[in-house]
Legacy VTK file of the C-alpha trace (Angstrom):
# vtk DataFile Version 3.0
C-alpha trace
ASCII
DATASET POLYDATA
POINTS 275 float
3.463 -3.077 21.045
-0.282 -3.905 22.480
-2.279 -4.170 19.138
-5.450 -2.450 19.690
-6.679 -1.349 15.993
-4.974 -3.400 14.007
-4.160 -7.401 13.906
-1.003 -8.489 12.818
-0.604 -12.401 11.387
2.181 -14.148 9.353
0.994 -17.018 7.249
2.532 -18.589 4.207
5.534 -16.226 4.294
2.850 -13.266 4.003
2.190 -10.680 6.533
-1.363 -9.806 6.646
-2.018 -6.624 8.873
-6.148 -6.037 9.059
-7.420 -2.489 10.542
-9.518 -3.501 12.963
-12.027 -1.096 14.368
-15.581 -3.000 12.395
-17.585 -1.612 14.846
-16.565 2.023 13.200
-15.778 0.945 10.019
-11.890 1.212 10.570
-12.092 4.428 10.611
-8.560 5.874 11.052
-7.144 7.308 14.587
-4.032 8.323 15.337
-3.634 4.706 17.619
-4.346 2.836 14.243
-1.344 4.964 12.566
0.708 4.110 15.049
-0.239 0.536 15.167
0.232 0.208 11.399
3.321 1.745 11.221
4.700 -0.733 13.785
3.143 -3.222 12.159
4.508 -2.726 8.871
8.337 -2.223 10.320
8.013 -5.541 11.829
6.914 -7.284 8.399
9.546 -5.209 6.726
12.222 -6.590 9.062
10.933 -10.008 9.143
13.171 -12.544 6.678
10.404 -14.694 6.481
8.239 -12.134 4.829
8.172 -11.800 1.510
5.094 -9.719 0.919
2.576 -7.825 3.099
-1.477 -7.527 2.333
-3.793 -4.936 4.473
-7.088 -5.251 4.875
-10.243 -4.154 7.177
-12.123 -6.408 9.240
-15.684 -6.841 9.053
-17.593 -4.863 6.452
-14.953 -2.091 5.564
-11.800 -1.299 4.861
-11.271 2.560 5.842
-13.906 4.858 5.973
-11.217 7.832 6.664
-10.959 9.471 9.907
-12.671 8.986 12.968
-16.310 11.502 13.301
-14.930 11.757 16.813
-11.224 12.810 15.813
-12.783 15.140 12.821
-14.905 16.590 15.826
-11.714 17.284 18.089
-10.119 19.027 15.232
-12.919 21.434 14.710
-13.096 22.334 18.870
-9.597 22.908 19.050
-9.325 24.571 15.458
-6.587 22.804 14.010
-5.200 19.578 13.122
-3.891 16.816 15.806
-3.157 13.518 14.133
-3.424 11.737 17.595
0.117 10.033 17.228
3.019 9.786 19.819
6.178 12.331 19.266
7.905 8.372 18.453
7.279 5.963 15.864
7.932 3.312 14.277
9.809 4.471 10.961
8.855 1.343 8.012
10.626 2.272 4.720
12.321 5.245 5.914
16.000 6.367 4.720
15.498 4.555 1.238
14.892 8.092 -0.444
14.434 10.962 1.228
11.379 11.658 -0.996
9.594 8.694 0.657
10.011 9.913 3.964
6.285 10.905 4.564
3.712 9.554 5.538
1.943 6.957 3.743
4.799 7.716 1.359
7.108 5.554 3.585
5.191 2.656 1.524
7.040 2.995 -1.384
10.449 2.889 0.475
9.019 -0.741 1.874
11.786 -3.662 0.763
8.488 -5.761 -0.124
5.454 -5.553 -1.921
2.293 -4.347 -0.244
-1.083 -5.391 -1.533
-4.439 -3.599 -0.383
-7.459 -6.281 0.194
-9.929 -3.425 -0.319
-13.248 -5.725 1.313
-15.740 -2.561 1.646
-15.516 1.363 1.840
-12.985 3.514 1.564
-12.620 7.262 2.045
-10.002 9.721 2.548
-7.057 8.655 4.292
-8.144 5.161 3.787
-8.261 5.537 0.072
-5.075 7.099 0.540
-3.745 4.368 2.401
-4.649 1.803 -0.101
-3.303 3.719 -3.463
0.127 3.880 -1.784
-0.153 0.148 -1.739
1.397 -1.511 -4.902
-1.896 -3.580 -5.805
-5.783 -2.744 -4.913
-8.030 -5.964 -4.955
-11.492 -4.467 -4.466
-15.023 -5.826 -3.185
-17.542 -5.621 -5.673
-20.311 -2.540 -5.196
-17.955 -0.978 -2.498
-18.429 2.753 -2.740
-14.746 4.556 -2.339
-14.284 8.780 -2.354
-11.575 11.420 -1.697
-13.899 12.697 1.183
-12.362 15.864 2.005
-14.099 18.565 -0.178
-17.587 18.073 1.725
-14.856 18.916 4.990
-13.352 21.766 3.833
-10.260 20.501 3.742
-7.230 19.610 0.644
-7.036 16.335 -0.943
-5.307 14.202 1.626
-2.283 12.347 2.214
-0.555 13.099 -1.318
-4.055 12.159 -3.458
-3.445 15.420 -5.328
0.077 13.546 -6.824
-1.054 9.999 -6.557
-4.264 10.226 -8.440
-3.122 12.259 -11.571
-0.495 9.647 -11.873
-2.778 6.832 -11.785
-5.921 8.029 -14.057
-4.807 10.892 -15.585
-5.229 14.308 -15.019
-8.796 14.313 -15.995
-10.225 11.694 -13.965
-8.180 12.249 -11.029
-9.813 16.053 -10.631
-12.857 14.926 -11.675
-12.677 12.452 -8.245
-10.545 15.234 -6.555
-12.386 18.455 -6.922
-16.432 16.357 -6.758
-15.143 14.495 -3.882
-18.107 12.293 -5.200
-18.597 8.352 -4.424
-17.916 6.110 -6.822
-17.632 2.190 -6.790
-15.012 -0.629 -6.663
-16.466 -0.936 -10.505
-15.683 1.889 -12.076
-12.497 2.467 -9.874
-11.535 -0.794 -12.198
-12.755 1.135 -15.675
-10.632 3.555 -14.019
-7.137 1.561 -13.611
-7.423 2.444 -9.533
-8.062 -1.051 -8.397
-6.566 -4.077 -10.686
-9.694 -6.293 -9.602
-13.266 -6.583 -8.192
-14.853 -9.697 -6.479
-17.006 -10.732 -4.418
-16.649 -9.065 -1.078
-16.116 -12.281 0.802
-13.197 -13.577 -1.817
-11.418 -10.514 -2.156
-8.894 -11.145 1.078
-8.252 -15.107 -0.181
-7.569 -13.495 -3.798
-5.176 -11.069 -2.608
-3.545 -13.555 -0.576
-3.307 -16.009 -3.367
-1.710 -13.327 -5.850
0.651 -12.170 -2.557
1.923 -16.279 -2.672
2.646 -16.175 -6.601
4.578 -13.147 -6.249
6.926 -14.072 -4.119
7.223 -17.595 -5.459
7.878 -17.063 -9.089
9.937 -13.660 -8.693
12.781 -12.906 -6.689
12.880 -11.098 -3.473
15.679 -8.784 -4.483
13.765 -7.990 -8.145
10.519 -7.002 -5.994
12.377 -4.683 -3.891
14.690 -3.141 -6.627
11.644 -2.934 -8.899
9.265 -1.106 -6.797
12.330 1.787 -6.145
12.468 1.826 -9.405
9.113 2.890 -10.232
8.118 5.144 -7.556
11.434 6.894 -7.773
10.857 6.901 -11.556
7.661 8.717 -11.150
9.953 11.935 -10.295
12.644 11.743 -12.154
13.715 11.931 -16.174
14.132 9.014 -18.620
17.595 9.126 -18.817
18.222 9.221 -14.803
15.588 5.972 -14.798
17.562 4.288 -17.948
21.260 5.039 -16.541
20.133 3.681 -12.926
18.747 0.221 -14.180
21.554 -0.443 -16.371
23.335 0.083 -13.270
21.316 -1.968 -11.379
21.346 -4.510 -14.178
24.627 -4.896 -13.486
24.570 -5.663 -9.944
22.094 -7.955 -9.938
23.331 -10.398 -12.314
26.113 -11.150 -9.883
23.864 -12.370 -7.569
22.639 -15.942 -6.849
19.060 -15.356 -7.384
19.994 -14.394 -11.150
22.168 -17.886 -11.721
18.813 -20.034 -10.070
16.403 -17.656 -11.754
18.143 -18.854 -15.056
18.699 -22.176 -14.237
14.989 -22.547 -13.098
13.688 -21.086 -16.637
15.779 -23.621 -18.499
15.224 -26.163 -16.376
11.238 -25.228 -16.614
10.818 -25.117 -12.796
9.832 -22.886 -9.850
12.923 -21.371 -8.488
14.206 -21.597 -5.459
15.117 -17.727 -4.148
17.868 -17.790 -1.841
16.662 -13.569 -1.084
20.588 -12.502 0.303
20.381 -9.536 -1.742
19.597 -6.236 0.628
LINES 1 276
275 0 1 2 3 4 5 6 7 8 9 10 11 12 13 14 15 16 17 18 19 20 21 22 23 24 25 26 27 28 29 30 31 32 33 34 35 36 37 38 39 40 41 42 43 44 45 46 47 48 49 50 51 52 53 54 55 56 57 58 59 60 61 62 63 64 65 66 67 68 69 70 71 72 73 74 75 76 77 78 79 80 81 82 83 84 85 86 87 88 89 90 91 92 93 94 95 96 97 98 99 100 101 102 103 104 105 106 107 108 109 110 111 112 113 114 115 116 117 118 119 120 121 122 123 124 125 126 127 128 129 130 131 132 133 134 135 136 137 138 139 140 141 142 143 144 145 146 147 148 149 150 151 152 153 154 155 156 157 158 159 160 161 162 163 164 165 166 167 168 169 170 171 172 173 174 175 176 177 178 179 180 181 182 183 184 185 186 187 188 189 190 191 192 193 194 195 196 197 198 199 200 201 202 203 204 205 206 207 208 209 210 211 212 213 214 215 216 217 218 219 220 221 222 223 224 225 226 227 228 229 230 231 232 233 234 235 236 237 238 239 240 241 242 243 244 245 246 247 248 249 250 251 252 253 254 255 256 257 258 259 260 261 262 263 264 265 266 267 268 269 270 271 272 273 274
């Protein structure tokens, strides 16, 4: 695919997609969905990729969607998201309640981490709280967006935020559609750190690397099913699956080097067969 809104660069066994649209922000189109989505299929694919970090380029990360697309919604009185009948389908088939958009993150076999280097709004705060991680730039002013549009939360921030801060915050955020900054989205437990703007991306980057060399490929996969599918279900259905899973996994390789490596007080050396 011809990458027109979005970059796409492997380095360090780390896929780094960056939304790249600076002279608008990155303000979302229906070319930069479909971009993304390809983007992230190909990182999800890729062997050689053991974790994948988005970010904007220039002074933003997402500012939501396009003024012009918002406009074209308005003249023709209803919503077109812009997007091709086809599409790339990243993390689909893993659980059928992932199959949506943005949703399809959590069915991702990797770990995704946001670099969050300026505003975000709407879909683009969206975007990033479907990521597992949120490094943010310090001062950078984030909001829900849509109650100053008339329209509902977006993109599943109605579920996502209640989980995250608690029903209080969340509809505090949800119903003011208000600004608030990268700051107290970190009082908040939204973002897991602030920096400076211009080391947020190399931070991200650098916690991306540790991740995949001190824990196993298969554990970061199996993990993150485990928690977003444990969002929805009941203790006992989360307890009964890891035990099962418990029990698969130790009769894998990556379990015999992961031991060996703690005894032998080393970095391990993941083999990542598991699928």
């Amino acid at each position: 695919m011809e990458l027109k809104a979005t970059e796409l660069a492997v380095q360090d066994g780390i896929g780094l997609i960056t939304l790249s649209r600076p002279q608008r922000m990155n303000a979302w189109t229906g070319r930069m969905h479909t971009e993304y989505r390809w983007c992230l299929e190909a990182l999800d694919e890729d062997r050689d990729v053991g974790a994948i970090v988005v970010t904007g380029k220039g002074r933003g990360f997402c500012v939501g969607g396009d003024a012009e697309a918002l406009t074209g919604h308005a003249k023709k009185g209803g919503y077109d998201p812009g997007t091709p009948k086809e599409m790339a389908m990243p993390g689909f088939g893993v659980d059928d309640r992932f199959d949506a958009s943005f949703a399809y993150q959590f069915g991702l076999r990797k770990p995704i981490l946001a670099a969050m280097n300026g505003p975000a709004a709407g879909v683009g705060l969206a975007l990033a709280c479907f990521a597992d991680l949120r490094f943010a730039a310090a001062g950078a002013k984030f909001t829900t967006a849509h109650g100053k549009l008339n329209l509902p939360a977006e993109y599943g921030l109605s579920w996502l935020l209640p989980r995250m801060l608690g029903l209080t915050r969340a509809n505090e955020l949800l119903l003011s559609s208000r600004a608030f900054t990268a700051e107290e989205a970190l009082t908040m437990g939204l973002v897991n750190e602030v920096l400076p703007a211009e080391e947020v991306l190399d931070r991200t980057l650098a916690y991306a690397r540790d991740l995949i060399a001190t824990v196993s490929p298969n554990s970061l996969r199996q993990t993150r099913w485990q928690v977003y599918r444990d969002l929805q279900q009941t203790v006992d259905v989360s307890v009964t699956a890891s035990e099962a899973l418990l029990n698969e996994m130790m009769k894998e390789p990556d379990y015999a080097e992961g031991v060996k490596a703690f005894l032998e007080k080393r970095k391990p050396a993941w083999r990542g067969d598991a699928e």
